[in-house]
N, C-alpha and C positions, 0 to 999 in steps of 0.2 A: 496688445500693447496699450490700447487706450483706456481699457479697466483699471492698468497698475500704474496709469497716470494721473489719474481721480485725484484729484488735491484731497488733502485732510478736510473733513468736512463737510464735503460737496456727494451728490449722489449721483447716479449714474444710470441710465436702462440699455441694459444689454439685451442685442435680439439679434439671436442666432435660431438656424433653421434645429430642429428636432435632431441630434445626432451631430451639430456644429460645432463644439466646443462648450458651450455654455456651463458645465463641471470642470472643465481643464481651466478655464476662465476662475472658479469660484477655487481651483487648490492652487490657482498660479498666487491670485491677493492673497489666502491664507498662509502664505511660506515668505510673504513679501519682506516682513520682519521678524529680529527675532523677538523671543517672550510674548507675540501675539495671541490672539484669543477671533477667529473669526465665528460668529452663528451663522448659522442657515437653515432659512424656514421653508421647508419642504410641507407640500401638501397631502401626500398619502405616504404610510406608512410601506409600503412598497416600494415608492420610490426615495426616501429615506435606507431604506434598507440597500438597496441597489445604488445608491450614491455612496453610501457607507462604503459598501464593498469593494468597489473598485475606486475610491482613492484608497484606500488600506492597501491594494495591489498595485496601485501605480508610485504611492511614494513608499509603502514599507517602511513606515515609521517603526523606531528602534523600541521606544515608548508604546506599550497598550495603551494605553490614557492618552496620546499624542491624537487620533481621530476618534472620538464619542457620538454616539447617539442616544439620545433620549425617548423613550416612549411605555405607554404602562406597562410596568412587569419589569423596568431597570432599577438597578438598584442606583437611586437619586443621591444616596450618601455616599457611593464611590463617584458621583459625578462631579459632587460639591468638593470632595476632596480633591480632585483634580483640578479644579478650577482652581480653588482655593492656593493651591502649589503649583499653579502658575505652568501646567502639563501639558493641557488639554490649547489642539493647536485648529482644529475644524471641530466646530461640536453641530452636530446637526438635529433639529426637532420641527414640531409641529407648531403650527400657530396655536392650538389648544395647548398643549403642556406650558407654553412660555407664557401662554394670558392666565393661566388659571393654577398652574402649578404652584404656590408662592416660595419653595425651598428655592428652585428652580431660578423664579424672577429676582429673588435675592442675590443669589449667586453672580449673575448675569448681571445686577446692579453694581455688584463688591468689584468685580471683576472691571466693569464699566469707571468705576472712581479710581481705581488703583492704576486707571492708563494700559490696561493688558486686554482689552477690549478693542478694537483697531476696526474692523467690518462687520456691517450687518448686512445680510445675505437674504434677501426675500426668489426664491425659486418658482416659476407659474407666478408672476406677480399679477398678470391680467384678470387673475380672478379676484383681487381688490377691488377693482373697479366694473369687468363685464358680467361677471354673477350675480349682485345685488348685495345689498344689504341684508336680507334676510337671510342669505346661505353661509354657512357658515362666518359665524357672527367675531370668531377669531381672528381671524381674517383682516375685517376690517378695525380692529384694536391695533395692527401693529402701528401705524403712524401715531396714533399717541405713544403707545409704547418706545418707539422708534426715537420720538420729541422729550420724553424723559431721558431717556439716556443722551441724548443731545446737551441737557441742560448742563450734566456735570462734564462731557466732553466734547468740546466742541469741533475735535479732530475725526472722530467716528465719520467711518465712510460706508455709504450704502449704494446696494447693490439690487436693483431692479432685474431678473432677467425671466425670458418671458419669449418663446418663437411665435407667437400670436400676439402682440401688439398692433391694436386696433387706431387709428386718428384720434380718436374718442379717447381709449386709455389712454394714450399717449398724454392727452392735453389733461386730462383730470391729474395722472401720477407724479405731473409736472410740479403742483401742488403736495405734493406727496413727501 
């Protein structure tokens, strides 16, 4: 209940144990409006894959383009198309493909200004902060990234979730 009350805006850290909700969490705000557009930035392509998989099982969307995933080897111009028409309702990727992909961070921008943009979804978000700066350097791009998209919607609502929140992350992502 307290995810899908996050004012326009405001972000939020969700910490639920391993196996808590923390996906049911991230399809409950994706379905919260209609014609929305949630992301979520998943950290391994495995678990990207298996996030994928069982929302497509649990809500059985009518649309194939209603839950997307991105990563090398998709084909990026049926993704933009989906975007573009307003289809695509959970899109899930990598912090690498949204910092470095540019069809991709365009989409995600177009999307962003036209108001159909509503949540951004950081998954494992503790590895912002408790892995370092060196380790995977995408990683810590999303908060700019995150602050661009802020600039054209000031409604965008973000989603911190994470079953290892440390005192430490906690106080740095505060800033976040």
């Amino acid at each position: 209940m307290g995810a899908l009350r996050v004012p326009a805006g405001y972000t939020a850290m969700v910490a639920m144990s391993t196996g808590g909700g923390k996906s049911l969490v991230t399809q409950t705000v994706s379905y919260q409006y209609n014609d929305s557009l949630t992301v979520i930035i998943v950290p391994t392509i495995s678990l990207m894959l298996d996030q994928y998989r069982n929302a497509s099982k649990i809500i059985a969307p009518m649309n194939k383009n209603e839950i997307m995933y991105y990563c090398s080897g998709c084909n990026v111009d049926e993704l933009m198309s989906a975007l573009d028409k307003k289809l695509v309702r959970m899109l899930f990727v990598s912090p690498e493909a949204l910092i470095k992909n540019i069809k991709i961070q365009n989409s995600i921008f177009k999307a962003n200004s036209r108001g159909y943009l509503k949540n951004f979804v950081i998954d494992e978000a503790h590895i912002i902060i408790e892995w370092g700066a060196s380790f995977r350097v995408d990683f810590q791009c999303l908060d700019s990234f995150r602050r661009l998209l802020t600039k054209d919607n000031l409604s965008l609502r973000t989603y911190l979730l994470s079953a290892t929140f440390s005192k430490k992350t906690v106080d740095n992502l505060k800033m976040f």
